[in-house]
C-alpha positions as semicolon CSV with decimal commas, in nm:
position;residue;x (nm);y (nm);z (nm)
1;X;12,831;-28,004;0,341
2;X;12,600;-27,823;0,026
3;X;12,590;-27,505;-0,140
4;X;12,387;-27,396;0,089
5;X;12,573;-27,490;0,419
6;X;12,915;-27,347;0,240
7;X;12,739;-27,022;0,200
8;X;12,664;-26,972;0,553
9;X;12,975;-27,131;0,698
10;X;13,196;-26,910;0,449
11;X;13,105;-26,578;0,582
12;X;12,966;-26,236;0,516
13;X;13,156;-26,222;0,179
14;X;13,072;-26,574;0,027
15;X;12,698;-26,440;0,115
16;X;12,786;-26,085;-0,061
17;X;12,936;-26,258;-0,375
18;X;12,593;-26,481;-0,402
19;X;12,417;-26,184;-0,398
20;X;12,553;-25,989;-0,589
21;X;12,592;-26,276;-0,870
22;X;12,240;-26,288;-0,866
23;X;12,170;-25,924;-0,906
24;X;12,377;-25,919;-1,197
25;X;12,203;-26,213;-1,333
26;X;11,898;-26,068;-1,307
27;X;11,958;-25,724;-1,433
28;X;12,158;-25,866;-1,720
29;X;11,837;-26,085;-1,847
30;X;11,614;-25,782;-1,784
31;X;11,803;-25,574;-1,998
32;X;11,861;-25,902;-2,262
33;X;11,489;-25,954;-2,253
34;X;11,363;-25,531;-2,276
35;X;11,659;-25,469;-2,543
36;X;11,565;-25,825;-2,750
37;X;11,219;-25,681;-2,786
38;X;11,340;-25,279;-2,844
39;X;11,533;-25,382;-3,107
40;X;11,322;-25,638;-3,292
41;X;11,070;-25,361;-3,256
42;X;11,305;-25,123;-3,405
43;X;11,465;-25,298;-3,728
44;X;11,130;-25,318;-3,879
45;X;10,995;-25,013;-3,747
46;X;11,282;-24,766;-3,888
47;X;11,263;-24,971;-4,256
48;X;10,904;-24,903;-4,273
49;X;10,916;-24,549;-4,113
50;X;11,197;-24,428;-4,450
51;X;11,006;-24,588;-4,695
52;X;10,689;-24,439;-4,602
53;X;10,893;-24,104;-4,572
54;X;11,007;-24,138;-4,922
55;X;10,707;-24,226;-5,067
56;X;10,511;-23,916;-4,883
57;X;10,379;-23,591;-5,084
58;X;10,563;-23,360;-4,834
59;X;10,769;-23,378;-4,505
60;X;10,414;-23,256;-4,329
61;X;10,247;-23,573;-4,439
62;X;10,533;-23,841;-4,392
63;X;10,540;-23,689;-4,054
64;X;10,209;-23,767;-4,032
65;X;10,251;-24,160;-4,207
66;X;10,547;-24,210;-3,968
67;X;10,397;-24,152;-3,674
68;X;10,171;-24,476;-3,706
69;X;10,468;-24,694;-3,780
70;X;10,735;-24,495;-3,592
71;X;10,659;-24,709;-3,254
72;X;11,014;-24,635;-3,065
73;X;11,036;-24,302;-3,202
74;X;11,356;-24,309;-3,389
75;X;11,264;-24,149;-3,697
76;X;11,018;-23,905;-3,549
77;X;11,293;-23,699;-3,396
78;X;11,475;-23,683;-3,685
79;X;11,173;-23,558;-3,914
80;X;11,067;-23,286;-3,623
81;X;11,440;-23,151;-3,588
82;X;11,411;-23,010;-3,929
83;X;11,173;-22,782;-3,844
84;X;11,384;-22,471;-3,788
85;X;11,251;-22,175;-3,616
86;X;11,367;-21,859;-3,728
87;X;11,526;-21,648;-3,446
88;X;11,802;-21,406;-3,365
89;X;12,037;-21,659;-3,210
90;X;12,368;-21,811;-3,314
91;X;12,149;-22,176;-3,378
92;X;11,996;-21,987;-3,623
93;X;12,275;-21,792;-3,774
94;X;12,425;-21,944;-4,091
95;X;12,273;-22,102;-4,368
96;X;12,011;-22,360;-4,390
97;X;12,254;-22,682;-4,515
98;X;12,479;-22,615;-4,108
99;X;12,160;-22,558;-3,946
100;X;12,018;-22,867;-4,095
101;X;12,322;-23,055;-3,983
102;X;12,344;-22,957;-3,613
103;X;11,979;-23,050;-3,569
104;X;12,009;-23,339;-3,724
105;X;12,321;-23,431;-3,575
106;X;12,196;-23,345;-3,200
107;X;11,859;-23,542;-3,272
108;X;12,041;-23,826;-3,402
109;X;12,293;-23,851;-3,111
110;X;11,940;-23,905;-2,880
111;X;11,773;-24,171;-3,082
112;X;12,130;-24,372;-3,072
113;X;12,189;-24,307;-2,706
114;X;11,802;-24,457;-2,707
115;X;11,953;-24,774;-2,877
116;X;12,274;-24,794;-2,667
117;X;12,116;-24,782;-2,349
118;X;12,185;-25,108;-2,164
119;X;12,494;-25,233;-2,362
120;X;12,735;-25,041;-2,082
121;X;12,611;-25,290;-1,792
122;X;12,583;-25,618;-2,041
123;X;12,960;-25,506;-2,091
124;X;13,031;-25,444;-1,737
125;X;12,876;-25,781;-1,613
126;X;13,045;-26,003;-1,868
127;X;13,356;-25,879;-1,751
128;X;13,346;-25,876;-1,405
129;X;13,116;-26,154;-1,332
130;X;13,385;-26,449;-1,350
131;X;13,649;-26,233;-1,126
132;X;13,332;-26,201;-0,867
133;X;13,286;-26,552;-0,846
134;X;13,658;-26,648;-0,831
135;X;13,668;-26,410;-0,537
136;X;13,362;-26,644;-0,386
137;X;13,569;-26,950;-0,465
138;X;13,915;-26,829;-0,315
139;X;13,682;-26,715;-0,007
140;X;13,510;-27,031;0,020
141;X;13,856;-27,280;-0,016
142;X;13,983;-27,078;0,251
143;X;13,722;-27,104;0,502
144;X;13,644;-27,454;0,391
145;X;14,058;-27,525;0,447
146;X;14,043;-27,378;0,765
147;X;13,751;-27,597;0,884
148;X;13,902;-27,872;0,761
149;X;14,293;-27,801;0,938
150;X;14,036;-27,763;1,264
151;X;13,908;-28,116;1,233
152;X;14,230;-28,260;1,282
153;X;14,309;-28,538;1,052
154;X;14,290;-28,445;0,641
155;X;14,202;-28,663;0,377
156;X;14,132;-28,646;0,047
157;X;13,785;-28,720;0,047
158;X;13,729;-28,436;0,328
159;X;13,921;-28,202;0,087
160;X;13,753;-28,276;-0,190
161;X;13,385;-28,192;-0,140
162;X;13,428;-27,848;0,068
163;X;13,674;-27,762;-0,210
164;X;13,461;-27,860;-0,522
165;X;13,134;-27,704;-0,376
166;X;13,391;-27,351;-0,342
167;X;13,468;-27,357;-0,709
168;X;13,047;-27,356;-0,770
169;X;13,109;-27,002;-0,767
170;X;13,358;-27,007;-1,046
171;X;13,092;-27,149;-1,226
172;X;12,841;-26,925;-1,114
173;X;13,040;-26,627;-1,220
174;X;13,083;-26,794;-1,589
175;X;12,695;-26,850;-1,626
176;X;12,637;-26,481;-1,535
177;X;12,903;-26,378;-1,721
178;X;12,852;-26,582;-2,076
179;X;12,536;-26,461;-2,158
180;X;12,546;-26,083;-2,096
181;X;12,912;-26,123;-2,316
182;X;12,672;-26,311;-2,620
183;X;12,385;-26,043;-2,561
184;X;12,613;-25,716;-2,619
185;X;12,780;-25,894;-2,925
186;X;12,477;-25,954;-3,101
187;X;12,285;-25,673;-2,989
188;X;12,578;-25,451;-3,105
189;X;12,483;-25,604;-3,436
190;X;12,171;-25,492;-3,443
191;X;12,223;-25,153;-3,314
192;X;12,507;-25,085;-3,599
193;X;12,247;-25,208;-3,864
194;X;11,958;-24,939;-3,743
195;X;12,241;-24,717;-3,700
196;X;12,317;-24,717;-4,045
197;X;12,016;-24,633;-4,183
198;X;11,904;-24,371;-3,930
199;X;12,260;-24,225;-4,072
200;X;12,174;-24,269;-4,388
201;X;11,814;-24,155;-4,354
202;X;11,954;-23,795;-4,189
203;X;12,180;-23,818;-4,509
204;X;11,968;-23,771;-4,735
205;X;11,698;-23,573;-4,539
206;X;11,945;-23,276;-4,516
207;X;12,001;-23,324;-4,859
208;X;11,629;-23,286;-4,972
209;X;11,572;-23,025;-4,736
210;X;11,919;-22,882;-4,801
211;X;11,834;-22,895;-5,206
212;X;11,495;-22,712;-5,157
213;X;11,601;-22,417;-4,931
């Protein structure tokens, strides 16, 4: 008896566990891969973005600089939220230091939920993928048990292999599981870096504007 022949002799649910094993293993590394490349994108992107800001004439030509370094659009927002349209409604009522910090608050929340998007399924696989393969490997002992009762006469040797091939899925689980756990940890990393200087960035952008209203 193989993997293979276990699979098909254990039933609807060994075959449902395989599967969905290997959708999560596959949407894990797509988001691993997508996110590895956002963020390294991103790190250098936002450092060069500020420090052309800062080094800018006026806010209409940073926005300008930015935009050719700016690829993810995570300092854009914040730059174009400052833009404040007078009006007769309560966004615009108060003065120009509150204003500045709702927009800036509101654009910031985007560009982070831009930088968090993924890290809820990474979480979600590396924590369920080893209970659903030890739900494949309970499955498969049992019908492999069963089988073997069947036959008649047990040994250890018939024991052994059905029951070893089972636990594969234990395995299975852990080598979905391990990676997506490794990828939010270190991602998380890099998100709380960028994080801080977008923060830091808005900071001192409502200050300046703030300072000159």
């Amino acid at each position: 008896m193989d993997f293979f022949s276990l699979m098909t002799q254990g039933g609807i649910v060994s075959q449902l566990v395989a599967i969905l094993l290997l959708a999560m293993s596959v949407a894990s590394w797509v988001v691993i891969l997508w996110k590895a490349w956002l963020l390294h994108r991103a790190g250098g992107d936002v450092a060069r973005s500020t420090a052309v800001f800062w080094q800018s004439a006026s806010v209409e030509e940073a926005r300008e600089k930015v935009a050719a370094f700016d690829r993810e659009a995570l300092v854009l927002p914040l730059i174009a939220a400052t833009n404040i349209q007078a009006g007769g409604t309560l966004a615009s009522a108060g003065d120009k230091s509150q204003q500045l910090t709702r927009v800036l608050r509101d654009a910031l929340h985007r560009v982070l939920h831009k930088l968090q998007f993924g890290q809820v399924l990474l979480a979600t696989i590396g924590s369920t993928a080893p209970f659903v393969g030890l739900l494949g490997t309970v499955w498969g002992i049992y019908h492999a048990l069963v089988g073997i009762a069947s036959a008649g006469q047990i040994t250890i040797d018939k024991v052994s292999g059905p029951v070893g091939e089972a636990l594969i899925m234990t395995a299975a689980g852990l080598a979905v599981a391990i990676p997506a756990v490794l990828a939010y940890n270190v991602f998380g990393r890099y998100i709380g870096r960028i994080e801080a200087d977008l923060e830091g960035f808005a900071r001192d952008l409502r200050e300046l504007l703030a300072h000159k209203a």
